[in-house]
C-alpha positions as CSV (number, residue, x, y, z in Angstrom):
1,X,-10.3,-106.3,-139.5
2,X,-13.1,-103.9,-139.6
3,X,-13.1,-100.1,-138.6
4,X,-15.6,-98.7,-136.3
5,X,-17.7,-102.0,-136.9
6,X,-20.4,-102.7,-133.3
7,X,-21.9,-106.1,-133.2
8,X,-24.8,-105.4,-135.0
9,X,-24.9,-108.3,-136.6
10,X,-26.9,-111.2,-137.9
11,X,-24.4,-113.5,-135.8
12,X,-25.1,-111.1,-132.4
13,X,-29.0,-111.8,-132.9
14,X,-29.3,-108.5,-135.9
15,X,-31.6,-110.3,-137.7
16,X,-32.3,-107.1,-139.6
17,X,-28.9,-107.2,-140.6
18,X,-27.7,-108.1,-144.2
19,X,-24.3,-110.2,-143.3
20,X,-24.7,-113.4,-144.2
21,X,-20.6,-114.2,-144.7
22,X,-19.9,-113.4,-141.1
23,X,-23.2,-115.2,-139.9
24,X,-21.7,-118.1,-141.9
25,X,-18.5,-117.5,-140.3
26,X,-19.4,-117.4,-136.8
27,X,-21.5,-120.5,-137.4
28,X,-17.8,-122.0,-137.3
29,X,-16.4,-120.3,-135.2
30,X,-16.1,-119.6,-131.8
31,X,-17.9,-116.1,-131.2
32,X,-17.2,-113.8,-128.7
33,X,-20.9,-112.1,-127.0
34,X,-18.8,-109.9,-124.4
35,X,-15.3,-108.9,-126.2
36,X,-13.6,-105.1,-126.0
37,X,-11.0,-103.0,-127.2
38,X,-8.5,-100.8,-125.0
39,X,-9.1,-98.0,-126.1
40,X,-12.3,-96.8,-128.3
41,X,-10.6,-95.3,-131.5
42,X,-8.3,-95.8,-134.1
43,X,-4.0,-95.4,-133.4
44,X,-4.3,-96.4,-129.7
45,X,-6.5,-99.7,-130.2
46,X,-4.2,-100.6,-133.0
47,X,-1.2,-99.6,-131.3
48,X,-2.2,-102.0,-128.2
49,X,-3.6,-105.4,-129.8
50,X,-1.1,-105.6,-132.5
51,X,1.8,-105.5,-129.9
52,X,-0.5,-107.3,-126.9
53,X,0.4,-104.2,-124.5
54,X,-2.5,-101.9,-123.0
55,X,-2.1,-98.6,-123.8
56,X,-0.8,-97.5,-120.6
57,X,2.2,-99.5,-121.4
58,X,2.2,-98.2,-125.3
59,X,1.8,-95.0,-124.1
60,X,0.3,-94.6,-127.4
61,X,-2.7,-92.8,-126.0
62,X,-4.1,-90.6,-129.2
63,X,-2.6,-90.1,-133.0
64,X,1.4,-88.0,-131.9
65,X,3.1,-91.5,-131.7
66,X,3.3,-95.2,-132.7
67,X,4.6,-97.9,-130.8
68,X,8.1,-97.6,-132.3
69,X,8.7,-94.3,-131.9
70,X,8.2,-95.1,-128.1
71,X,9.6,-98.4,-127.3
72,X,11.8,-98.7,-130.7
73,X,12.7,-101.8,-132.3
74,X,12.9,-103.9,-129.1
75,X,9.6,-105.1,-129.0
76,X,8.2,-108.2,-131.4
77,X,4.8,-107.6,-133.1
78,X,2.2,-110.0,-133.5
79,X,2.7,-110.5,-136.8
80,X,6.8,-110.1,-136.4
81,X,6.1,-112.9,-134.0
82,X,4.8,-115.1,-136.6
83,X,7.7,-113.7,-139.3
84,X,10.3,-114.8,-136.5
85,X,9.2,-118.4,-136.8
86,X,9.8,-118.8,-140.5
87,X,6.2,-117.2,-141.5
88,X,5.2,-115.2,-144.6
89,X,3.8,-112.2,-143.1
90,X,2.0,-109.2,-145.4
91,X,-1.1,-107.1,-144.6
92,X,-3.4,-105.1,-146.8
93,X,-5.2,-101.7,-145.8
94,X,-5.8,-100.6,-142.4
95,X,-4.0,-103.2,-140.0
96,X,-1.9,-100.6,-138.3
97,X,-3.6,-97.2,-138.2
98,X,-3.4,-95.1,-141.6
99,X,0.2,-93.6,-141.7
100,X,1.9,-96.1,-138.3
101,X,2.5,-98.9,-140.7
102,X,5.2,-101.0,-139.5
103,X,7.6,-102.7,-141.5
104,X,9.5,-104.7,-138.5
105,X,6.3,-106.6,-139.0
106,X,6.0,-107.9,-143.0
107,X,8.4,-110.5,-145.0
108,X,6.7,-109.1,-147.7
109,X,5.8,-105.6,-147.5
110,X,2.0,-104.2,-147.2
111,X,-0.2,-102.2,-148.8
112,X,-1.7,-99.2,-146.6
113,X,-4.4,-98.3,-149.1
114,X,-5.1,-95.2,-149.5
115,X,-8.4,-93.7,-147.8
116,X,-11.4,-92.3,-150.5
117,X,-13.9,-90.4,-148.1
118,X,-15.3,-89.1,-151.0
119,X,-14.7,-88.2,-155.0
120,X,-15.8,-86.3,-157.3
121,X,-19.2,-87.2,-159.0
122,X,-20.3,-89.1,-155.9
123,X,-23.9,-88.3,-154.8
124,X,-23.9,-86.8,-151.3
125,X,-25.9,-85.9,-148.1
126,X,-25.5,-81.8,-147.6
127,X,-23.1,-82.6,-144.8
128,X,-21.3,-85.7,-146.7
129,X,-22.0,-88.2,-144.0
130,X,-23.0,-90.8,-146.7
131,X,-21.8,-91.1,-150.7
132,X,-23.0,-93.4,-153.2
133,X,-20.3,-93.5,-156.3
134,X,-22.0,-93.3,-159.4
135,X,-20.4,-93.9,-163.0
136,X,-19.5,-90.1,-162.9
137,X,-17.1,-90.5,-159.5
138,X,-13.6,-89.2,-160.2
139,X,-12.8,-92.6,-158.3
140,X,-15.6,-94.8,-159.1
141,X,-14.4,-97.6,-156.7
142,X,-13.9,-97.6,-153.0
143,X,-10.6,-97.9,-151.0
144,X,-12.1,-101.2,-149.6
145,X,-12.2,-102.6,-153.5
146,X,-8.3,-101.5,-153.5
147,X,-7.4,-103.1,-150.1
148,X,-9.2,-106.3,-151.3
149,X,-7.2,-106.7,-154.5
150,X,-3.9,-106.2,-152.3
151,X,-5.4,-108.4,-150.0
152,X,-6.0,-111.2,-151.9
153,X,-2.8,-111.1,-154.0
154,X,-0.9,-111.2,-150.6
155,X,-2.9,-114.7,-149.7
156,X,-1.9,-116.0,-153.3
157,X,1.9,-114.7,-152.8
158,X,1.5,-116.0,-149.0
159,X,0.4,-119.6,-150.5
160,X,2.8,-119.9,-153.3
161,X,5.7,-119.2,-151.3
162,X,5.4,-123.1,-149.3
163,X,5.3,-121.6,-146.0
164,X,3.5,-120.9,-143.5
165,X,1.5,-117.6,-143.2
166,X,-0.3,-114.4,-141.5
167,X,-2.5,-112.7,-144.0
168,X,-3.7,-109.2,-142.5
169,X,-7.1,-107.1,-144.6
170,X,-8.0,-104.1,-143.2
171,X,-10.6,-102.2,-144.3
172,X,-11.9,-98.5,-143.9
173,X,-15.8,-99.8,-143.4
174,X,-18.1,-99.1,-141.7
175,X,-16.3,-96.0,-140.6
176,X,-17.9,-92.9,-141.0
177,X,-18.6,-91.5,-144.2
178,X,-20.3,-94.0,-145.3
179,X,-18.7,-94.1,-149.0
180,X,-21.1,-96.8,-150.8
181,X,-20.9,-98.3,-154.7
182,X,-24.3,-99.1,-156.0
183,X,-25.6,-102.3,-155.3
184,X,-24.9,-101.6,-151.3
185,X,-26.5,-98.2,-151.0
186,X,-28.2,-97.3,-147.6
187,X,-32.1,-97.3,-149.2
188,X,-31.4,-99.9,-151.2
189,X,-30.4,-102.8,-148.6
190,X,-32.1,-101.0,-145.6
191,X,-35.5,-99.6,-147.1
192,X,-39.0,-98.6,-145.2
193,X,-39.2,-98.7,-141.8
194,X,-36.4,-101.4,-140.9
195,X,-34.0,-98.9,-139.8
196,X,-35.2,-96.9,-136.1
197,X,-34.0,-94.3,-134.1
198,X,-32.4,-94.9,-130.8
199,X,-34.6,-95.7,-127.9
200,X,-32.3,-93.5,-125.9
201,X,-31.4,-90.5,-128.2
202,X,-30.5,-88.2,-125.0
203,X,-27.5,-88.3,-122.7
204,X,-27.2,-90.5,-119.7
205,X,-28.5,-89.2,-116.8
206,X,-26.4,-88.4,-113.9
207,X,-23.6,-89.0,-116.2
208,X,-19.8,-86.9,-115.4
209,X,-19.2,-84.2,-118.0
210,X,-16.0,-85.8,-119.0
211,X,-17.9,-88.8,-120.1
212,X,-19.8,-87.4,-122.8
213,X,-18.3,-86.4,-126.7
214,X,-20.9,-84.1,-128.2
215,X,-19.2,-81.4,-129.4
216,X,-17.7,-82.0,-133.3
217,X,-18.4,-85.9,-133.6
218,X,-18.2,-87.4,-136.7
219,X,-21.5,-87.0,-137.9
220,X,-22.0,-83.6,-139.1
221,X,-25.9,-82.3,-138.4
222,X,-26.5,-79.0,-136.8
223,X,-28.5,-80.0,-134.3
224,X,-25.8,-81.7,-132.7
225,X,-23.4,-80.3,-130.3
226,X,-24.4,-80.9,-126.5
227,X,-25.8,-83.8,-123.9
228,X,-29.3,-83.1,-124.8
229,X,-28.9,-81.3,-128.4
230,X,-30.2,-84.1,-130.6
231,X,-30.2,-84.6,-134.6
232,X,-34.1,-84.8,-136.2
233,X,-34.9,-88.2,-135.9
234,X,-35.2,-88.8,-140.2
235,X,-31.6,-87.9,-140.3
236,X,-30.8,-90.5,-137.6
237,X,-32.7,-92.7,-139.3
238,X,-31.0,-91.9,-142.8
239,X,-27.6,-92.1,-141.1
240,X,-28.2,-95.7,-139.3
241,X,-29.4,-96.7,-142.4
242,X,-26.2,-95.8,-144.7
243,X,-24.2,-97.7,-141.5
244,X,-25.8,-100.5,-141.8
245,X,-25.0,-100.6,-145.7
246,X,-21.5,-100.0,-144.6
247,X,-21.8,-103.0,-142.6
248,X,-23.0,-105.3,-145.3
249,X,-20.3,-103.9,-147.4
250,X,-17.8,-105.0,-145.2
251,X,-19.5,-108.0,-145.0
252,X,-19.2,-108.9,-148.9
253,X,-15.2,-107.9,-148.4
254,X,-14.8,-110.7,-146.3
255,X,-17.0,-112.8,-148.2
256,X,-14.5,-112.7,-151.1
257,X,-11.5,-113.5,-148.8
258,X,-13.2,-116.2,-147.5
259,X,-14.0,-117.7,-150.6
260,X,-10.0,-118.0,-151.5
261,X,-9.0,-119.8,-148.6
262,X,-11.5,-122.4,-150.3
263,X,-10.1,-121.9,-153.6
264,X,-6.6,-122.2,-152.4
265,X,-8.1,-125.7,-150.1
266,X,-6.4,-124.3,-147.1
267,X,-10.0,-123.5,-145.3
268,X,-9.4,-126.4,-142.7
269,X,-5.8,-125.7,-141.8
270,X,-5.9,-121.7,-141.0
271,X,-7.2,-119.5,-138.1
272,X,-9.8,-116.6,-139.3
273,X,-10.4,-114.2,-137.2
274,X,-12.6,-111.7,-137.5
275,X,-12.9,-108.4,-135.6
276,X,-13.1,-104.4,-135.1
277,X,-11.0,-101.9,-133.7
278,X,-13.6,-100.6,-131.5
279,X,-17.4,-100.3,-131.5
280,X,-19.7,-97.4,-132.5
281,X,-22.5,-95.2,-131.7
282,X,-25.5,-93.9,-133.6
283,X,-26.9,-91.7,-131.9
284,X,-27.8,-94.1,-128.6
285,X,-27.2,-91.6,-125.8
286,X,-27.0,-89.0,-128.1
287,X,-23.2,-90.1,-128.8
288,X,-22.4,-90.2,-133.1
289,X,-18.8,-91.3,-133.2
290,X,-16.7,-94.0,-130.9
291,X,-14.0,-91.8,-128.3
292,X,-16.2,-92.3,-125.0
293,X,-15.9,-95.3,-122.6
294,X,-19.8,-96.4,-123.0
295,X,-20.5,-99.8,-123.7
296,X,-21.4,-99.7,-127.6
297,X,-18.1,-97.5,-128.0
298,X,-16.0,-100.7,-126.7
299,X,-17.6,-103.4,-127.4
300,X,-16.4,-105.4,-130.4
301,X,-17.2,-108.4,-132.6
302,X,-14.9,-111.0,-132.2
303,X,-15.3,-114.4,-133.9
304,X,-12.4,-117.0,-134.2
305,X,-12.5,-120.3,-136.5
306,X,-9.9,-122.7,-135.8
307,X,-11.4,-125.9,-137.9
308,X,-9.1,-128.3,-136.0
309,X,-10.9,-127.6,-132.8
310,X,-14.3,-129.3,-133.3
311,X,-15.5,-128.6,-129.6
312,X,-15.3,-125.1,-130.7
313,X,-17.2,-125.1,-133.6
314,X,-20.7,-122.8,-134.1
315,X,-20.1,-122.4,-129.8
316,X,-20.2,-118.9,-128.3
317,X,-19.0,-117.5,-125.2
318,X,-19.9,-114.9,-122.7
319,X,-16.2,-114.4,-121.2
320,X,-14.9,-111.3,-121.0
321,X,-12.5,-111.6,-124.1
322,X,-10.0,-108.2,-124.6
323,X,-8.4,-107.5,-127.8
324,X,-5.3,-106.8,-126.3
325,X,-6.0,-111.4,-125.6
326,X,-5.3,-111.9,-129.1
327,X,-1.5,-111.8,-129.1
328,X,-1.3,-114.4,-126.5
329,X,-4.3,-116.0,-127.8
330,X,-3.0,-117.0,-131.7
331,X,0.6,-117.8,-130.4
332,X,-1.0,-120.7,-128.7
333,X,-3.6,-121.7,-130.8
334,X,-0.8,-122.2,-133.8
335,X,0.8,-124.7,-131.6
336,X,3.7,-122.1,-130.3
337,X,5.4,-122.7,-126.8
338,X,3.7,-119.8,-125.2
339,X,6.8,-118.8,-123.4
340,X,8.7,-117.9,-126.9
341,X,6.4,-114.5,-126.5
342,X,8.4,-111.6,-124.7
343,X,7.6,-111.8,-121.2
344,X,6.0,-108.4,-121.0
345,X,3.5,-109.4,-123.3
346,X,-0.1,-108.6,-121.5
347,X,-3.5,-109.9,-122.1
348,X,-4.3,-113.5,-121.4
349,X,-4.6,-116.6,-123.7
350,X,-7.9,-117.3,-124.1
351,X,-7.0,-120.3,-126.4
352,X,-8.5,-123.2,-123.3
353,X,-11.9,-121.9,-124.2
354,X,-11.7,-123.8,-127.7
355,X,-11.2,-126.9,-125.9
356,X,-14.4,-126.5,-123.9
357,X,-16.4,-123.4,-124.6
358,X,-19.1,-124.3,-122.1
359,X,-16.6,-124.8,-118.9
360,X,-14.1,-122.1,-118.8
361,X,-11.3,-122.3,-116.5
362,X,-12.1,-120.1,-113.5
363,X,-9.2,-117.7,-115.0
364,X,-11.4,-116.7,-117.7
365,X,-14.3,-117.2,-115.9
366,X,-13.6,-114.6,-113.3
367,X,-12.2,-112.2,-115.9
368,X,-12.8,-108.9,-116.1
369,X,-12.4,-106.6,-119.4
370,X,-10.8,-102.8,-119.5
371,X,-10.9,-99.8,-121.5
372,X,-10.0,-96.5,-121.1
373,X,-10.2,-92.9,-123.6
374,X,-8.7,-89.5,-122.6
375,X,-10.6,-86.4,-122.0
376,X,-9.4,-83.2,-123.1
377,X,-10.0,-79.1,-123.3
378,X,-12.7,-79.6,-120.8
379,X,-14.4,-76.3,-119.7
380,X,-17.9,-74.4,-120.5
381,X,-19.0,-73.9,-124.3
382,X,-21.6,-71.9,-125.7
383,X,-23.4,-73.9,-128.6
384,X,-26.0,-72.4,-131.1
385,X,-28.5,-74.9,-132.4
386,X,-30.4,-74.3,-135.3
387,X,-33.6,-73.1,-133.3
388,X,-31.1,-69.8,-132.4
389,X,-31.2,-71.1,-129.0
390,X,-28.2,-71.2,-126.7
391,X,-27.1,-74.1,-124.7
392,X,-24.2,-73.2,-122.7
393,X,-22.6,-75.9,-119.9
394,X,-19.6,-77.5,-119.2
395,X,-18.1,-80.1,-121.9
396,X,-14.8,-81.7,-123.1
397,X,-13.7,-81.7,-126.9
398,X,-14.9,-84.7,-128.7
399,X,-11.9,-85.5,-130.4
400,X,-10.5,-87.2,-127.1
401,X,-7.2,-85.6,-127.1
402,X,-6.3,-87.0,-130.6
403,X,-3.5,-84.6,-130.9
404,X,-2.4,-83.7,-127.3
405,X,0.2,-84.8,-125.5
406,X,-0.3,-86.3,-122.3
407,X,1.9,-83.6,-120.1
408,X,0.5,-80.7,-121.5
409,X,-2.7,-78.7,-119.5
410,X,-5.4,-79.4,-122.0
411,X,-5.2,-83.1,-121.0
412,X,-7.5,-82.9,-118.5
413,X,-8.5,-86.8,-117.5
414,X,-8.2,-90.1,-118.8
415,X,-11.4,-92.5,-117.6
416,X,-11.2,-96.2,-117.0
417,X,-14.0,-98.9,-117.6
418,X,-14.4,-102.1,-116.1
419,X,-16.9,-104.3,-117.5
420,X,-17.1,-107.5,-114.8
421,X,-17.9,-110.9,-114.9
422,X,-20.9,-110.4,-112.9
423,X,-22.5,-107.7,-115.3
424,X,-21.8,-104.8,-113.7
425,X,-19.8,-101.4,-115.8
426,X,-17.9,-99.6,-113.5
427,X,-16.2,-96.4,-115.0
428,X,-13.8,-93.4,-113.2
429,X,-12.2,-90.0,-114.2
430,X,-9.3,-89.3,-112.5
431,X,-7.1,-85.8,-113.0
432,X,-4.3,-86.4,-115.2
433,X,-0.6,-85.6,-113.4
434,X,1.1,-83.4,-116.1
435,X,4.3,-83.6,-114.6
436,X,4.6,-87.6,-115.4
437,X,1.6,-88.3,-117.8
438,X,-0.4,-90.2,-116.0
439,X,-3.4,-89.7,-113.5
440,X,-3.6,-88.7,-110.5
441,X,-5.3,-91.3,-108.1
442,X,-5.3,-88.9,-105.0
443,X,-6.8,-85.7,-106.8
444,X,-10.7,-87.2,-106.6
445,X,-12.6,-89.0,-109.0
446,X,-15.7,-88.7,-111.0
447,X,-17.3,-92.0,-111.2
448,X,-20.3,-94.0,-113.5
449,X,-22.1,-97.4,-113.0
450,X,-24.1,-99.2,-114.7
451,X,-25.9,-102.4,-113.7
452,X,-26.2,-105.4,-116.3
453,X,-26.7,-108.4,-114.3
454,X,-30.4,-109.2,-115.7
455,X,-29.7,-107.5,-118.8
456,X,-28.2,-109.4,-121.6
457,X,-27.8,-106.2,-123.5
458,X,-28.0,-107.8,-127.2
459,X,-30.9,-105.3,-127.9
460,X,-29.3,-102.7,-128.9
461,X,-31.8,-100.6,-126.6
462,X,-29.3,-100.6,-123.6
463,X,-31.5,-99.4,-121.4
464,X,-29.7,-99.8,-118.1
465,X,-27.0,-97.7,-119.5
466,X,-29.5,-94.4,-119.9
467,X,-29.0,-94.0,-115.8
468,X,-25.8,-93.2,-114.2
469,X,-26.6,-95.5,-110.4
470,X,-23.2,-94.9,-109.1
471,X,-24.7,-92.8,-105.8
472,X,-27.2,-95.7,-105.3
473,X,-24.4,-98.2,-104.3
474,X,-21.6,-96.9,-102.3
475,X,-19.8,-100.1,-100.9
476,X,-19.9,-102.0,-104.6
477,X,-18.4,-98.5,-105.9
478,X,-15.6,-98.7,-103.5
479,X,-15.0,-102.4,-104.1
480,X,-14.4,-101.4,-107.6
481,X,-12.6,-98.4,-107.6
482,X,-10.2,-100.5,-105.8
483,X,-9.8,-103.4,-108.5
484,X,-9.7,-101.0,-111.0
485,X,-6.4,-98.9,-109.5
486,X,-5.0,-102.1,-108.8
487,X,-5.4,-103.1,-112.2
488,X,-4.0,-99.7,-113.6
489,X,-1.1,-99.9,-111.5
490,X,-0.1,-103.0,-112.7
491,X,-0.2,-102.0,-116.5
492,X,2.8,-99.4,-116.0
């Protein structure tokens, strides 16, 4: 499991990209084109596809609460699933989110490794957005070569012990800062001109304040902080370019995993899977961080190689896969009765598809995939860029609510996106209700759309996302505003 990874990939048509384990993954897998998380950042996408609940039923909706600590010990885990039917279960770095580790789920217990954003001795930008560890480091390894060795030991233990198993690595890359050893440093793999800026580096047009997180993203450049206040474009460069790295990293971590399921001669009787949290943005629409509902912010990787299903092999799919599927999705591909699951389980199985990638059943076919983000301390800022200019407007605080509770005033929306079969991204901001902690539908609504249906959007460019057309049609906005609350309402 990556952290903040997109699917700029070799596999996704990157061919820029340095990741030739997960290009030789996918061309044995089954690979996902249009696949989503719940929720675009850390605790609440974890919180959702490692239980197989939406986070309107977690009601783990920033970083105050787990899953447990809400619901107790009554519900059964993915991998708890898996331990209840005589599996070895252990994990290895960031399966749950850093801190929320959950030992309901582990025969043997895991390793949450430690996070090293920076030591040091490491060679920095000014705003330590990027670090390459040098011999002089304090720590002169990275928390990914940690999680790895934990990893790995777990498979060994996992394959020793005769039984069956569920091996979890988690690691912290790409994730911003880009923390790099030498040999995977951002010039290094990603020299010259390979790396560009953003073809859209300003805000979406017509686009809802509460959509936007400008203020205090991840990346730190002083030219950020509004819609239209964009970094210079050699430091977007610079940063895409030490991202990338990150990618390849994370690439050469999974590489090594891989190549002990050989060594152990299990490769053709286990499920890989491979996949992020949520996506990421750098600097397209003038976003630097995940926490917004666009497109890039929730769309995942997601590749699946189960060698005993031949008709899936090297296939892809353009179905609207969620992560909160995978729950359902593993329990049947293992061979389990898929009513053994606790029937409040959500997501669907999207396990058919490996029996005919080509012709999916008109369940999956018609499918549409969800996502939603809070919006929080909205209200008009003041920002000071570098020129001494002012920009002053109305904005939300980029960190999405990451420590407010969902009853309390400074909660001030929570936006829902609907990404359909058809192409089309529907998204609406409705008023939270403070009094039960969830929206509003009556108190209006803010509204985006975006049209996709002759764009296959594996560019990277995006363009039909840099216009917000929802004015332009009125009857398709109302036809979806009404899926999407019935949708919501069913999630409670």
């Amino acid at each position: 499991m990556a952290d903040d990874m997109r699917p700029q990939l070799g596999a996704y048509g990157q061919s820029a990209m340095i990741t030739p384990y997960i290009d030789a993954l996918a061309s044995e897998s089954l690979v996902f084109d249009s696949s989503y998380t719940q929720f675009a950042y850390c605790a609440p996408s974890r919180n959702s596809f490692m239980t197989g609940r939406r986070p309107e039923r977690t009601r783990c909706l920033n970083f105050l609460t787990d899953f447990r600590e809400v619901h107790g010990d009554s519900w059964v885990a993915l991998p708890q699933f898996f331990k209840n039917q005589g599996y070895f279960t252990s994990a290895a770095g960031k399966l749950y989110h850093d801190g929320m580790d959950d030992p309901l789920s582990w025969s043997y217990p895991s390793n949450q490794t430690a996070w090293i954003q920076r030591a040091e001795g490491d060679i920095c930008d000014v705003n330590f957005n990027y670090c390459a560890v040098t011999n002089n480091s304090l720590a002169p390894f990275t928390d990914e070569d940690l999680a790895l060795k934990e990893g790995l030991a777990r498979m060994r233990a996992a394959h020793e012990s005769g039984k069956p198993w569920w091996i979890g690595i988690g690691i912290h890359r790409p994730h911003w800062p880009s923390r790099l050893p030498q040999g995977f440093l951002g010039p290094e793999l990603y020299p010259g001109d390979i790396v560009l800026p953003p073809k859209h580096p300003l805000s979406v047009v017509d686009e809802p304040f509460m959509s936007g997180a400008y203020r205090d993203g991840d990346y730190k450049n002083p030219a950020l902080g509004c819609p239209d206040c964009a970094a210079p474009t050699a430091d977007t460069v610079e940063y895409r370019r030490w991202y990338y790295a990150a990618v390849s990293y994370a690439d050469h971590m999974l590489g090594m995993a891989l190549d002990l399921l050989d060594e152990l001669g299990v490769k053709n009787n286990t499920i890989v899977v491979l996949h992020s949290d949520h996506g990421y943005q750098l600097g397209e629409l003038n976003e630097w961080s995940k926490k917004t509902n666009t497109e890039l912010a929730v769309r995942v990787p997601l590749m699946v190689r189960v060698p005993w299903k031949s008709s899936s092999i090297g296939q892809r799919t353009d179905v609207k896969a969620e992560l909160v599927d995978l729950y359902r999705t593993l329990v049947d591909l293992a061979g389990f009765d898929s009513t053994t699951v606790q029937p409040d389980i959500q997501g669907m199985s999207l396990a058919p598809l490996f029996d005919n990638p080509s012709s999916p059943p008109a369940s999956l076919s018609s499918k549409s995939a969800f996502s939603q983000i809070g919006s929080c301390t909205c209200k008009n800022y003041t920002h000071t860029l570098p020129s001494g200019q002012n920009w002053t407007g109305m904005e939300c605080n980029s960190g999405r609510c990451l420590d407010i509770n969902v009853t309390e005033a400074n909660f001030n929306y929570m936006g829902y996106s609907m990404m359909t079969p058809e192409g089309w991204r529907y998204t609406a901001w409705y008023p939270m209700n403070h009094t039960i902690g969830r929206v509003n539908f009556d108190a209006g609504v803010s509204e985006e759309l975006y049209d996709l249906t002759s764009d296959p959007h594996k560019d990277f460019d995006y363009d039909p996302y840099s216009v917000n057309v929802a004015t332009q049609y009125p009857e398709k906005i109302s036809l979806f505003r009404q899926a999407l609350v019935d949708a919501i309402k069913s999630w409670y």
